[in-house]
C-alpha positions in Angstrom: 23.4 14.8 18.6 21.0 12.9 17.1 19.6 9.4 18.1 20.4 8.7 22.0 18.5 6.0 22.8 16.2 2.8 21.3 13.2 1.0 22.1 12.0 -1.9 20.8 8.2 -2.4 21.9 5.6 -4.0 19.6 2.9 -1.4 21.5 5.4 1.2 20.3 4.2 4.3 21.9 2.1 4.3 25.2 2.0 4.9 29.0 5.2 3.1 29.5 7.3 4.7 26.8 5.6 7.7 27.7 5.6 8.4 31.2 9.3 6.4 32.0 11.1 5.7 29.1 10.5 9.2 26.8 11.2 11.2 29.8 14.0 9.6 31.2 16.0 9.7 28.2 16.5 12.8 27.6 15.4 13.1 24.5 13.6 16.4 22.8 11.7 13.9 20.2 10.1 10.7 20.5 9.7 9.2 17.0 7.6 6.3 16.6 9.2 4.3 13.2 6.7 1.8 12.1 5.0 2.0 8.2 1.3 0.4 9.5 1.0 3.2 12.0 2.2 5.7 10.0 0.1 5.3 7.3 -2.9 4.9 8.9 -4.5 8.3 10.2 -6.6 7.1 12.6 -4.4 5.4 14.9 -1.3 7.9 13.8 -3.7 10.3 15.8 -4.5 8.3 18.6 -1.1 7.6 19.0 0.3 11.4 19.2 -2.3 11.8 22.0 -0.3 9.9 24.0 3.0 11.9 23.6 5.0 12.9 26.4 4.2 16.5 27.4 6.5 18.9 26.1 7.8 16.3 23.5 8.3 17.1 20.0 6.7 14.0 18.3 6.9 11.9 15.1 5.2 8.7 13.8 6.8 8.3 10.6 7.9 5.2 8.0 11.1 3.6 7.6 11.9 5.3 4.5 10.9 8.8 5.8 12.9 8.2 9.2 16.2 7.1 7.4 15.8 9.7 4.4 15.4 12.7 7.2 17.9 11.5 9.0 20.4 11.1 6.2 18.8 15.2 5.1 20.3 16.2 8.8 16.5 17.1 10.1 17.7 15.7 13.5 21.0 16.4 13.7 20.2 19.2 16.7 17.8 17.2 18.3 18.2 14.2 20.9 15.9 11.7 19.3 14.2 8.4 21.5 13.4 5.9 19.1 10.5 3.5 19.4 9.7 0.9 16.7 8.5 -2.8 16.9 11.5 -4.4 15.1 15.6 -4.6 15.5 16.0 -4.7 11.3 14.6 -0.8 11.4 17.7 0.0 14.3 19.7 -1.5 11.4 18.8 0.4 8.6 19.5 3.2 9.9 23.1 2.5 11.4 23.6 1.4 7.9 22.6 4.5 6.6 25.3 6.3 8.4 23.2 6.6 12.0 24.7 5.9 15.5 22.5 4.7 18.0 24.2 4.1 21.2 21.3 1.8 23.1 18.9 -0.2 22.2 16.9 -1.5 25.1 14.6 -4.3 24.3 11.3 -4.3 26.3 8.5 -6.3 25.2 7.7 -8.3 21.8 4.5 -9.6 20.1 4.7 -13.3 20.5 6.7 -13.4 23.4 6.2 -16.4 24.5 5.5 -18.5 21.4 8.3 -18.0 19.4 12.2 -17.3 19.5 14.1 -17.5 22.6 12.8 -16.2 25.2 15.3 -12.9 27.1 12.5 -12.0 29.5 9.1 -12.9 30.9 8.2 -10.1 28.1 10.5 -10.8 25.0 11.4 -13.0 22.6 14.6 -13.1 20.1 13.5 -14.9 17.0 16.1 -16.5 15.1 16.3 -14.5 12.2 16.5 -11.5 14.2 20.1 -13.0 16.0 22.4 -11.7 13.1 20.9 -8.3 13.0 21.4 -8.3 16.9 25.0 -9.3 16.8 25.6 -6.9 13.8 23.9 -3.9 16.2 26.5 -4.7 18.9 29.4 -5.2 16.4 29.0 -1.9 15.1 28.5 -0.1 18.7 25.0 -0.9 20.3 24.7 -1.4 23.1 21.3 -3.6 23.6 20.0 -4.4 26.8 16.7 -6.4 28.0 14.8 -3.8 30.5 10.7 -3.1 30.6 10.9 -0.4 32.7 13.7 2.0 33.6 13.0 0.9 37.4 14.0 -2.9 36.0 17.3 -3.5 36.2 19.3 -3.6 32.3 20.8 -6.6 31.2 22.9 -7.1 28.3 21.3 -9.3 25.4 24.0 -11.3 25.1 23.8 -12.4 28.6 20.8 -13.9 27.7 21.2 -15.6 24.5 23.8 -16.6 22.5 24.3 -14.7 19.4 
């Protein structure tokens, strides 16, 4: 089963991801890819006390995420991803990983840089190729903050 859903969210897990998205997915495992937060103790700790109840968590590198992954430590679980940049989503569709949605919510810099998809989230303009190469090879990626927003496809709101 594996990987059924992405978030991208520069605040990567908190109330938000924890109380709509993580729960509404469906997912048995919210995994927080991100290498600052994961090697960094102190707010790796803070950061699991926020996990959904009943969740299995992780908060784990890049390299770890796509190295467990390509071991099979996932393949029985349904795994919500949350990390603050696209290029990770890539990585691991590249190493062999399906990821059917990617839903964009908020980014840092929002509204200083890139093109603006939302009142919360920016598409910079190196990011547009490894947005058009998500959706070329199966992604859907939507703009939604919270699962009560309604989704919109990226595409209808930039031109990739």
């Amino acid at each position: 089963m594996s990987i059924i859903l992405g978030r991208i969210d520069y605040r990567l897990l908190h109330g938000i991801v924890a109380t709509m998205w993580a729960p509404q997915s469906g997912a048995q495992r919210v995994m927080v890819i991100d290498d600052k937060t994961a090697n960094d103790p102190i707010i790796k700790e803070s950061m699991r006390l926020g996990k959904p109840a009943g969740m299995a968590c992780s908060i784990i590198t890049e390299e770890t995420a796509i190295n467990n992954f390509k071991a099979g430590k996932y393949d029985s679980h349904k795994v919500f991803i949350v990390c603050e940049k696209p290029e990770i989503f890539l990585h691991l569709q590249e190493a062999g990983q399906e990821i059917p949605r990617i839903v964009v919510g908020i980014t840092r810099n929002n509204k200083t840089e890139g093109t603006p998809v939302s009142s919360r989230a920016s598409i910079l303009d190196s990011q547009k190729e490894t947005y058009k190469k998500l959706i070329e090879n199966g992604t859907k990626v939507d703009v939604q903050f919270t699962t009560t927003d309604k989704a919109e496809p990226l595409t209808s709101k930039i031109s990739l």
